[in-house]
KERO-488466 format. One record per atom (N, C-alpha, C): residue in one letter; atom name; x, y, z. Coordinates in Angstrom, 3 decimals, padded with zeros to 6 digits. Layout:
! residues N
@aa:a	at:CA	c1:X	c2:Y	c3:Z .
...
END
This chain:
! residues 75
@aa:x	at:N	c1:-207.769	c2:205.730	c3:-173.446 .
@aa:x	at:CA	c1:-206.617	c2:205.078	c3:-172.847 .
@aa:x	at:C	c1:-205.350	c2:205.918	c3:-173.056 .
@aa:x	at:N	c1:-204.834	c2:206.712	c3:-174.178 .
@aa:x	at:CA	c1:-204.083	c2:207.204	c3:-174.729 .
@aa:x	at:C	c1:-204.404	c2:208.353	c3:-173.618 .
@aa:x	at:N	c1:-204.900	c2:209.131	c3:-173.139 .
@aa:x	at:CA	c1:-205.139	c2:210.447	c3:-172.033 .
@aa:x	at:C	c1:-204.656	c2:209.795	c3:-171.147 .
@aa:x	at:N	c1:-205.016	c2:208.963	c3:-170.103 .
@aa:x	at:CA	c1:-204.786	c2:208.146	c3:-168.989 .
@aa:x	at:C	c1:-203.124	c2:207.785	c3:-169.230 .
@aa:x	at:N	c1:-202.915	c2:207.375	c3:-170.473 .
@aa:x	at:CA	c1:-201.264	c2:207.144	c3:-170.226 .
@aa:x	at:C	c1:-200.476	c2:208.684	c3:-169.808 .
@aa:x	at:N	c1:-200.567	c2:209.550	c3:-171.007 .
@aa:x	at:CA	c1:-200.297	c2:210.313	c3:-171.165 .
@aa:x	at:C	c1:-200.615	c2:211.543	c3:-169.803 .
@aa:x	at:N	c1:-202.203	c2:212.361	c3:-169.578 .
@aa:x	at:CA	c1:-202.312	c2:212.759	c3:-168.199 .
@aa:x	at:C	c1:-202.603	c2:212.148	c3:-167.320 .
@aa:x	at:N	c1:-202.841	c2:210.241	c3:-166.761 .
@aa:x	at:CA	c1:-202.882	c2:210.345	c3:-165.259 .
@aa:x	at:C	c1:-202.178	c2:210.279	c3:-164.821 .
@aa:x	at:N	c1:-202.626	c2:209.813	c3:-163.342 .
@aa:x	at:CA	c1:-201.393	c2:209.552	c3:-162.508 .
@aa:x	at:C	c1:-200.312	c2:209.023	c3:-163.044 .
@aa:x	at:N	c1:-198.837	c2:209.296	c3:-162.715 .
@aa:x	at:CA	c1:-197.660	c2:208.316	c3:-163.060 .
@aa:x	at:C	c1:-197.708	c2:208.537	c3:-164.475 .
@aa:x	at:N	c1:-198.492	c2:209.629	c3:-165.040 .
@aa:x	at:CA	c1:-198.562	c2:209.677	c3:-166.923 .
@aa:x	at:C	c1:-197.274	c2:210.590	c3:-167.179 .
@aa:x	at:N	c1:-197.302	c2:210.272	c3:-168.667 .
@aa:x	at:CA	c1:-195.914	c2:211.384	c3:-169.069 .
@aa:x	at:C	c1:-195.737	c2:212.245	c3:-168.335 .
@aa:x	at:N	c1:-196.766	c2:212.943	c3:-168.739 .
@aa:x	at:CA	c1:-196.535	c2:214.234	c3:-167.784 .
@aa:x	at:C	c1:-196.256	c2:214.471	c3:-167.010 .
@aa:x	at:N	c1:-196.708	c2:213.730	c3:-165.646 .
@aa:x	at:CA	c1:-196.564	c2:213.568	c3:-164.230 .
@aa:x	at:C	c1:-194.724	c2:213.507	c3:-164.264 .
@aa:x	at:N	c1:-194.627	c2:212.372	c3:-165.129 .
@aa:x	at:CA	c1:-193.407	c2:211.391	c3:-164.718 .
@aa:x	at:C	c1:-192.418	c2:212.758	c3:-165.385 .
@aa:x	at:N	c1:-192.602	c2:213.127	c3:-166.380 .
@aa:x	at:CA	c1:-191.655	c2:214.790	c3:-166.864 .
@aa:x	at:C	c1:-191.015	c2:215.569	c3:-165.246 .
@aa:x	at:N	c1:-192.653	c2:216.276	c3:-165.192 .
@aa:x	at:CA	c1:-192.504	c2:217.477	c3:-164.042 .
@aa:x	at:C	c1:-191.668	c2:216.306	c3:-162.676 .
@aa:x	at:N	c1:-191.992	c2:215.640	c3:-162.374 .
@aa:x	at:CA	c1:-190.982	c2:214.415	c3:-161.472 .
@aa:x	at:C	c1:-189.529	c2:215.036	c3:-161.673 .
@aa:x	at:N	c1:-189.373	c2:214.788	c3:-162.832 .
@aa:x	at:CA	c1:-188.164	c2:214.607	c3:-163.180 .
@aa:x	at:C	c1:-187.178	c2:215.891	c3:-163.061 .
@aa:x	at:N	c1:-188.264	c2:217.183	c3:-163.494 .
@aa:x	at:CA	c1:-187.996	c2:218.612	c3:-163.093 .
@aa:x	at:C	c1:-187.717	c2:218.694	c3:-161.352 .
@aa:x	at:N	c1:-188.343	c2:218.153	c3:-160.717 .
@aa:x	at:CA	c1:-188.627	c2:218.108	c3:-159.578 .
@aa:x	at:C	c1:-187.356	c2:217.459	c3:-159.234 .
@aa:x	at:N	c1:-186.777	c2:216.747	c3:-159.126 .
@aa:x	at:CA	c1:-186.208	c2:215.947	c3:-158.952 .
@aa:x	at:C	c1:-184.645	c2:216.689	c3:-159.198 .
@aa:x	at:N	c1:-184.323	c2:216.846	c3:-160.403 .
@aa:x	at:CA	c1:-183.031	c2:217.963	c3:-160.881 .
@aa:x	at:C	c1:-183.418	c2:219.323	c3:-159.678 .
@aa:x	at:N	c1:-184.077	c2:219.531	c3:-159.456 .
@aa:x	at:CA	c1:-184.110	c2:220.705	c3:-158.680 .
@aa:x	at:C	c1:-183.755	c2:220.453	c3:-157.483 .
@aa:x	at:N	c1:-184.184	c2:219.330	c3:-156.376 .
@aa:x	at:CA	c1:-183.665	c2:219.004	c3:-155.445 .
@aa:x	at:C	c1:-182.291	c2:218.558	c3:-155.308 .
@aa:x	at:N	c1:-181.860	c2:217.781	c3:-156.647 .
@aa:x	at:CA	c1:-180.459	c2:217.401	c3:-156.214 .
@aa:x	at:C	c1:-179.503	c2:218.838	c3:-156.464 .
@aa:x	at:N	c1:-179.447	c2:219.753	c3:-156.981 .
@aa:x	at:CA	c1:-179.072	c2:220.903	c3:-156.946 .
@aa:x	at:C	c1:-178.923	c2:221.534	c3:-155.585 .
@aa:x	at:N	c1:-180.130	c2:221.598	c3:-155.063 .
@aa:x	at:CA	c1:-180.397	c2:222.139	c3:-154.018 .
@aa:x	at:C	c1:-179.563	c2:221.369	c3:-152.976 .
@aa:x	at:N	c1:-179.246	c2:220.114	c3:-153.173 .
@aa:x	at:CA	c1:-179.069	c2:219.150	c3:-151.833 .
@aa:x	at:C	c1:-177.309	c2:219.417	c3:-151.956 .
@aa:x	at:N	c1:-176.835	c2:219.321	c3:-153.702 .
@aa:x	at:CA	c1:-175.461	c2:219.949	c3:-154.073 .
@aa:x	at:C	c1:-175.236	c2:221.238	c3:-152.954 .
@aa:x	at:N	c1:-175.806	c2:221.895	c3:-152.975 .
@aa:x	at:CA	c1:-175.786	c2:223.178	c3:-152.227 .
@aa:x	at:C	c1:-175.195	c2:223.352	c3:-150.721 .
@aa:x	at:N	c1:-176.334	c2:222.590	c3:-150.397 .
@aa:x	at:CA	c1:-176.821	c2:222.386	c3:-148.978 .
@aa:x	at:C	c1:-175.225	c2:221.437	c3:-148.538 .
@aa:x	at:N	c1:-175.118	c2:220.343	c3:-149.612 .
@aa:x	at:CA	c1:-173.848	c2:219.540	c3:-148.951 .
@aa:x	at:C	c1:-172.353	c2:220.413	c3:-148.906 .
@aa:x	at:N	c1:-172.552	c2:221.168	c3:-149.837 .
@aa:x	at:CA	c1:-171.419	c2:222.305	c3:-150.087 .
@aa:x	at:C	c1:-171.109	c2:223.287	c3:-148.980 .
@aa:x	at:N	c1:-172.298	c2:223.626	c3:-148.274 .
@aa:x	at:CA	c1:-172.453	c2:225.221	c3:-147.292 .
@aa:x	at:C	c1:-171.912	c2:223.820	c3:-146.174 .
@aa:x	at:N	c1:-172.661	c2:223.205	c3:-145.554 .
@aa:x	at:CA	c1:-172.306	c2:221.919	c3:-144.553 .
@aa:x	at:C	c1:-170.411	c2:222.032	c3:-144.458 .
@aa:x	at:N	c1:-169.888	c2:221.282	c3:-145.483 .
@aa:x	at:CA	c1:-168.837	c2:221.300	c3:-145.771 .
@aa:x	at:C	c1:-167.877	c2:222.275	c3:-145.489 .
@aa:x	at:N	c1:-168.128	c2:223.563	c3:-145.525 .
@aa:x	at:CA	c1:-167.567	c2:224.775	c3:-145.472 .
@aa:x	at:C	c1:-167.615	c2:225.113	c3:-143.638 .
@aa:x	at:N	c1:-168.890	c2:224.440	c3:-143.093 .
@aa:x	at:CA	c1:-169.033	c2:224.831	c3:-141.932 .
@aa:x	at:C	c1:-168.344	c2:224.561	c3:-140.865 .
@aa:x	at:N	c1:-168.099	c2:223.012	c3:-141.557 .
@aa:x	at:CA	c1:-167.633	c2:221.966	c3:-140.910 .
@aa:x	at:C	c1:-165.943	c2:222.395	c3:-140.838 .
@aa:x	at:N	c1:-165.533	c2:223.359	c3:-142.447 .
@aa:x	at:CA	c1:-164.121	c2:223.776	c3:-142.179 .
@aa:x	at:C	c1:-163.891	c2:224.727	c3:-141.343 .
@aa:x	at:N	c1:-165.286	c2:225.528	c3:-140.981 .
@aa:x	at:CA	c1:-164.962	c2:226.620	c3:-140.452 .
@aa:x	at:C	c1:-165.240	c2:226.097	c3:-138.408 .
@aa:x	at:N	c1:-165.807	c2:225.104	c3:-138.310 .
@aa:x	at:CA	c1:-166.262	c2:225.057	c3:-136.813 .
@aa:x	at:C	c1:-164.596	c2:223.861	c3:-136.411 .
@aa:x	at:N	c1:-164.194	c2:223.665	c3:-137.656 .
@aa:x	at:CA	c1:-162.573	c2:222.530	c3:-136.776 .
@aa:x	at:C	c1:-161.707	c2:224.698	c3:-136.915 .
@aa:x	at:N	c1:-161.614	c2:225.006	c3:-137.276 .
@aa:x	at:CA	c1:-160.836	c2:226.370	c3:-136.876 .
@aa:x	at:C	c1:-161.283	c2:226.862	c3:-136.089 .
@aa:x	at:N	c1:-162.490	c2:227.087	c3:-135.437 .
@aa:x	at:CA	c1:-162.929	c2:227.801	c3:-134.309 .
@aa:x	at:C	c1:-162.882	c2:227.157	c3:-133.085 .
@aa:x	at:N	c1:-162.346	c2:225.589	c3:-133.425 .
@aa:x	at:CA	c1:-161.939	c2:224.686	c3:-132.186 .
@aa:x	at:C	c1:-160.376	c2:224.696	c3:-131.985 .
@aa:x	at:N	c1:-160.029	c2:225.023	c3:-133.130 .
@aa:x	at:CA	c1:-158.211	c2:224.707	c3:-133.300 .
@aa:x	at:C	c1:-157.369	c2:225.654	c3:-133.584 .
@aa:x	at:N	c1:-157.569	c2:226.938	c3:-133.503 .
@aa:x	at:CA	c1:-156.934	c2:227.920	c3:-134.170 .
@aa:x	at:C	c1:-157.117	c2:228.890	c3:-133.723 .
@aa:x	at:N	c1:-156.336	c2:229.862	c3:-132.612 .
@aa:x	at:CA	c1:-156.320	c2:230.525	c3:-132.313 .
@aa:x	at:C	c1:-156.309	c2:231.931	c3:-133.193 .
@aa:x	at:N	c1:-155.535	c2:232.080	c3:-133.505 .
@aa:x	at:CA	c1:-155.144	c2:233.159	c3:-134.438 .
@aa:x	at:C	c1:-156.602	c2:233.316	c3:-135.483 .
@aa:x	at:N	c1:-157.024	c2:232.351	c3:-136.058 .
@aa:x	at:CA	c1:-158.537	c2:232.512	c3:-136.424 .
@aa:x	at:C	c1:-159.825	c2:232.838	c3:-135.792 .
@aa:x	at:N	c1:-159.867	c2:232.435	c3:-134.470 .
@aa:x	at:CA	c1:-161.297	c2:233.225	c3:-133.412 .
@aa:x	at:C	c1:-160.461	c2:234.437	c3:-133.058 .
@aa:x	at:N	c1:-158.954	c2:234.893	c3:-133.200 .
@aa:x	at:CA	c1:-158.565	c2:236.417	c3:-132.999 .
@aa:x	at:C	c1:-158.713	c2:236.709	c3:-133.823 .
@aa:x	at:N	c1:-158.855	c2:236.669	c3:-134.942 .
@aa:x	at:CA	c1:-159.375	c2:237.711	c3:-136.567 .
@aa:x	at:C	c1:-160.612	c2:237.841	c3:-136.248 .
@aa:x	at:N	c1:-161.743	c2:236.865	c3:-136.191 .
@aa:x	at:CA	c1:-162.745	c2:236.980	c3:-135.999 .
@aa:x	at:C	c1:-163.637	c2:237.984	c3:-134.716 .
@aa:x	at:N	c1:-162.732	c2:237.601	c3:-133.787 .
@aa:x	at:CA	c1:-163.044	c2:238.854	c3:-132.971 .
@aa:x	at:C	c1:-162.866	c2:240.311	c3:-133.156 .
@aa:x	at:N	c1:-162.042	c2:240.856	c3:-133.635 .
@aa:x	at:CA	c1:-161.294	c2:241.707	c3:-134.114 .
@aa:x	at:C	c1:-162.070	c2:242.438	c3:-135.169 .
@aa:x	at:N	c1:-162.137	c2:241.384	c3:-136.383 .
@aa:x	at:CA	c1:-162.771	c2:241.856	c3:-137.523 .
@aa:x	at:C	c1:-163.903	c2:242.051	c3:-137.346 .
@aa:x	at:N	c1:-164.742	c2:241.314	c3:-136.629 .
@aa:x	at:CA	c1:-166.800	c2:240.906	c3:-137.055 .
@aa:x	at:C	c1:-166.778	c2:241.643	c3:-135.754 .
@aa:x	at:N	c1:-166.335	c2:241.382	c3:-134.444 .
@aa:x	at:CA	c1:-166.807	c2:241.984	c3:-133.129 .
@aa:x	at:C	c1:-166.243	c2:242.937	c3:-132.643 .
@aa:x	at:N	c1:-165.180	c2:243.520	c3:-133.746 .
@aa:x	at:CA	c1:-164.391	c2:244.782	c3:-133.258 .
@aa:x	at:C	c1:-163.734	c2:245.107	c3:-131.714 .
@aa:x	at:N	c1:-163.283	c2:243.657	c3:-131.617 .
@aa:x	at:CA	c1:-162.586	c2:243.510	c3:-130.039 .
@aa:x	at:C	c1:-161.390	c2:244.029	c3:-130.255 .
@aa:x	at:N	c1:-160.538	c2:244.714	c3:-129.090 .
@aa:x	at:CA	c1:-159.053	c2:244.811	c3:-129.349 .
@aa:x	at:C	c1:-158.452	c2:243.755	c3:-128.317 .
@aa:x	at:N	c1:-156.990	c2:244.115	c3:-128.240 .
@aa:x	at:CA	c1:-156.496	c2:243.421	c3:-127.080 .
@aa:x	at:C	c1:-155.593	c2:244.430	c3:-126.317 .
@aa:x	at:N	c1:-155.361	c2:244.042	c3:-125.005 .
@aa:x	at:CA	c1:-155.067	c2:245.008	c3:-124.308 .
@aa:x	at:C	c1:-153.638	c2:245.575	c3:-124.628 .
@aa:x	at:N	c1:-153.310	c2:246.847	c3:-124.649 .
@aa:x	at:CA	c1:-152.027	c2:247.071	c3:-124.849 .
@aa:x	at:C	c1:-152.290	c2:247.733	c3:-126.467 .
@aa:x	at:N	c1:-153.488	c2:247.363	c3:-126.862 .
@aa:x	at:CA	c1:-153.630	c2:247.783	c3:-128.499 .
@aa:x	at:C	c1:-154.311	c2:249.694	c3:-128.325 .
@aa:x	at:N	c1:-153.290	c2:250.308	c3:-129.575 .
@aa:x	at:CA	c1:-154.187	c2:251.517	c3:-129.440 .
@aa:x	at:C	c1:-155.216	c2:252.035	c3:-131.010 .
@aa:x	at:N	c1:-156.392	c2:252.217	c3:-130.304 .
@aa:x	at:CA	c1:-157.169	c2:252.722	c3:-130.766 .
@aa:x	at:C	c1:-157.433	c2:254.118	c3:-131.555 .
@aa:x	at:N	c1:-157.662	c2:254.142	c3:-132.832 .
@aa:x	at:CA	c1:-158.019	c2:255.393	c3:-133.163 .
@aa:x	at:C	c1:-159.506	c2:255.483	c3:-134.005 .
@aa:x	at:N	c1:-160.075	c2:256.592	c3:-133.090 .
@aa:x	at:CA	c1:-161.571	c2:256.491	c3:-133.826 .
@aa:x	at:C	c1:-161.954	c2:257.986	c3:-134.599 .
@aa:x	at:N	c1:-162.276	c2:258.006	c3:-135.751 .
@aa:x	at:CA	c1:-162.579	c2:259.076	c3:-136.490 .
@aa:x	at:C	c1:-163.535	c2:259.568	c3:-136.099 .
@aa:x	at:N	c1:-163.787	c2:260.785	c3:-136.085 .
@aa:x	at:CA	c1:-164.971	c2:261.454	c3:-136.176 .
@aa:x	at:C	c1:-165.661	c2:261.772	c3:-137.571 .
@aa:x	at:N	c1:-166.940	c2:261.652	c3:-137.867 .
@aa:x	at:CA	c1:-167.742	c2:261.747	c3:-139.286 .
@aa:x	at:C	c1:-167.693	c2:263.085	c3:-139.502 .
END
């Protein structure tokens, strides 16, 4: 009886690693709600903010605007 509490189903053990299990997901879900959050700051600026989708173009897609001059190095 003392095994059966201890290793079966729903036994200490089980109910331990659960519990490991368990801290690991809410971490993970911490995470997940965190990156969300960030996205969510970043997709109201890409609706509302000009000057922010012009950095972004600029910076990540290396767009200019017209009238801008260019200088490109040679390696």
């Amino acid at each position: 009886m003392t095994l059966l509490i201890t290793f079966g189903n729903r036994g200490v053990v089980d109910n331990y690693l659960m519990g490991e299990r368990l801290a690991l997901l809410k971490a993970e879900n911490d995470e997940l709600a965190r990156q969300n959050k960030d996205l969510g700051k970043t997709i109201l600026l890409l609706r509302r903010d000009p000057a922010y989708i012009e950095s972004i173009a600029r910076n990540e897609l290396g767009m200019v605007k017209k009238g801008d001059v260019v200088y490109r190095l040679a390696k």
